[in-house]
C-alpha positions in Angstrom: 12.8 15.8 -3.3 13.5 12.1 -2.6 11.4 10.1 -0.1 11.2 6.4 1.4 8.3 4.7 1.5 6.9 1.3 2.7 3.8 0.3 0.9 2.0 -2.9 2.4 0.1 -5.7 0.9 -1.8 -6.5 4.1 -4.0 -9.8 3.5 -6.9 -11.0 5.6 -7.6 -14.7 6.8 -9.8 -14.6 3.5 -6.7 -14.2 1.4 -8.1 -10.8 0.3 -5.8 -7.7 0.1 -6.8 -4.3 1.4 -6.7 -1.2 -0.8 -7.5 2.6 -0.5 -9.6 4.2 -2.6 -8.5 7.9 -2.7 -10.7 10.5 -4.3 -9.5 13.7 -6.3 -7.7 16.0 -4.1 -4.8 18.9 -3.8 -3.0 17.0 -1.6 -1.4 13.9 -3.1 -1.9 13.6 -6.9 0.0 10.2 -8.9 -2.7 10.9 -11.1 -6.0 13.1 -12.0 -9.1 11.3 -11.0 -9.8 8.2 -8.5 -7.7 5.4 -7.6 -6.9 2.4 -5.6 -3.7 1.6 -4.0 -2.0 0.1 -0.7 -1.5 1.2 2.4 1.8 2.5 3.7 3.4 6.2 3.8 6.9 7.9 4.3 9.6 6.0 6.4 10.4 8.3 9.1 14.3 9.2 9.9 15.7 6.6 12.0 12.9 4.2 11.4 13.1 0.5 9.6 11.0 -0.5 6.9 9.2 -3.2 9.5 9.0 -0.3 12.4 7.5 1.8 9.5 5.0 -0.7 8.2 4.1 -1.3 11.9 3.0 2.8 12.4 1.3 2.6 9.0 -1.0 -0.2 9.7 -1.7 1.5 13.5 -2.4 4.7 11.5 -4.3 3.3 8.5 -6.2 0.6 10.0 -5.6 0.9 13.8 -4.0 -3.1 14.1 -2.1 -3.7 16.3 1.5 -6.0 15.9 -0.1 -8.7 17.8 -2.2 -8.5 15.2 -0.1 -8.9 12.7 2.3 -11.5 11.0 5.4 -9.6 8.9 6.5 -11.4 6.0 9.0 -10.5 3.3 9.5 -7.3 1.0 8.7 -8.7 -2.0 9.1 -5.8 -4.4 10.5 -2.3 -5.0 9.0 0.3 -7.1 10.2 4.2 -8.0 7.1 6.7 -8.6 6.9 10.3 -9.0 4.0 12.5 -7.4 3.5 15.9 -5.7 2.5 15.8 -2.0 1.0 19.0 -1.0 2.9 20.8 -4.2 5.9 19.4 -3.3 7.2 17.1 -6.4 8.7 13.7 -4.6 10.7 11.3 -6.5 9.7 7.9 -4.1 11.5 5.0 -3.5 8.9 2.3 -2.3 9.3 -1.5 -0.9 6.3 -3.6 -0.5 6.0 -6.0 2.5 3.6 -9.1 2.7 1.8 -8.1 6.0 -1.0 -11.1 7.2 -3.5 -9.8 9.6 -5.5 -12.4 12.1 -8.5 -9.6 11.4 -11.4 -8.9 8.9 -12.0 -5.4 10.9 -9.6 -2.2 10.7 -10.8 1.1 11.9 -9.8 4.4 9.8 -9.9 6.3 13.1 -6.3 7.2 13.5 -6.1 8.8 9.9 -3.8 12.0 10.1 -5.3 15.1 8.1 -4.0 14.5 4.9 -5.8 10.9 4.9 -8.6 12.1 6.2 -9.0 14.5 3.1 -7.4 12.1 0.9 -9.1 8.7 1.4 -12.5 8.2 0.4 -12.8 4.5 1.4 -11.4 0.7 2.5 -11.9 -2.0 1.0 -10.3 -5.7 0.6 -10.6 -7.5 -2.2 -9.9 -11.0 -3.6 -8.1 -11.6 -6.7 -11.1 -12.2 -8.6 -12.3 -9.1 -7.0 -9.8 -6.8 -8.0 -10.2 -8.2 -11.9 -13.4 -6.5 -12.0 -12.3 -3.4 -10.8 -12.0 -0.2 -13.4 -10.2 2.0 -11.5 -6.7 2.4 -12.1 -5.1 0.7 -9.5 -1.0 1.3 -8.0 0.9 -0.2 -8.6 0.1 -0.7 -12.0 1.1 -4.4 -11.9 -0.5 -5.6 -9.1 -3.2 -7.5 -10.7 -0.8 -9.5 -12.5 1.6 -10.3 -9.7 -0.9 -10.9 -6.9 -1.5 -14.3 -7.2 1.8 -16.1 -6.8 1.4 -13.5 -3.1 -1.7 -14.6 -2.2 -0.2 -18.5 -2.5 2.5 -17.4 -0.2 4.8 -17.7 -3.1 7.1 -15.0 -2.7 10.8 -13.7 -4.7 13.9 -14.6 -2.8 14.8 -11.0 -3.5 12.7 -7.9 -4.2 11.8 -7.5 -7.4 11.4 -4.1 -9.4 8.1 -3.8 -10.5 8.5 -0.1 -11.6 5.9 0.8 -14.8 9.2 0.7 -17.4 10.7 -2.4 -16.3 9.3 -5.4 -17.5 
């Protein structure tokens, strides 16, 4: 099965990015074990990729799009996983997303997220250097910073596992 997605790289007045920390379920499974990635889900039928990130952020972190400042998508990724035993082939396109915030609320998780995600938090560059967890995508550490400078492609840029 193939599947659209909009992943987010939101960023907080404090230039840090947030990340979800999931913990080992049956539900959604890129890999065995705990890891860290963005926030962002399926693109719903007759939806755009900035309508989409809009119900993501309301559903992930209950902001609201006067809270928010849309930038660019910046980069495109292809991943397979299995969401609830389903294998999915998924086609993903990463928006720069600043928030006027430092507080998000998990309260409007659906089900799934709710058993999925074990916690928020942002993190700075620095910050996510430290951190030992795998983290997706795979290259985000090394293509962060350039973001966080507002530095951004003119054109999304694969940054799929094999390329580059």
């Amino acid at each position: 099965m193939k599947r659209k997605s909009i992943r987010i790289l939101l960023i907080n007045p404090e230039n840090k990015i947030l990340l979800f920390r999931i913990k080992p379920n049956p539900i959604i499974l890129l890999q065995n074990g705990i890891y860290w990635f963005t926030p962002g889900g399926g693109i719903e039928q007759g939806e755009t990729l900035k309508e989409a990130a809009l119900r993501e952020l309301f559903e992930e972190t209950g902001l609201l799009q006067e809270d928010l400042s849309l930038g660019p998508v910046i980069w495109e990724s292809r991943v397979n996983l299995v969401i609830n035993g389903k294998e999915i082939e998924q086609f993903e396109k990463f928006i720069v997303v600043h928030t006027k915030k430092l507080e998000i609320s998990l309260e409007n998780f659906t089900e799934d997220e709710k058993q999925c995600i074990e916690k928020a938090s942002w993190f700075s560059h620095e910050e996510l250097l430290q951190v030992t967890d795998t983290i997706y995508p795979e290259k985000l550490r090394t293509l962060l910073p350039p973001i966080l400078k507002g530095n951004y492609p003119t054109t999304p840029v694969n940054i799929d596992s094999s390329v580059g």
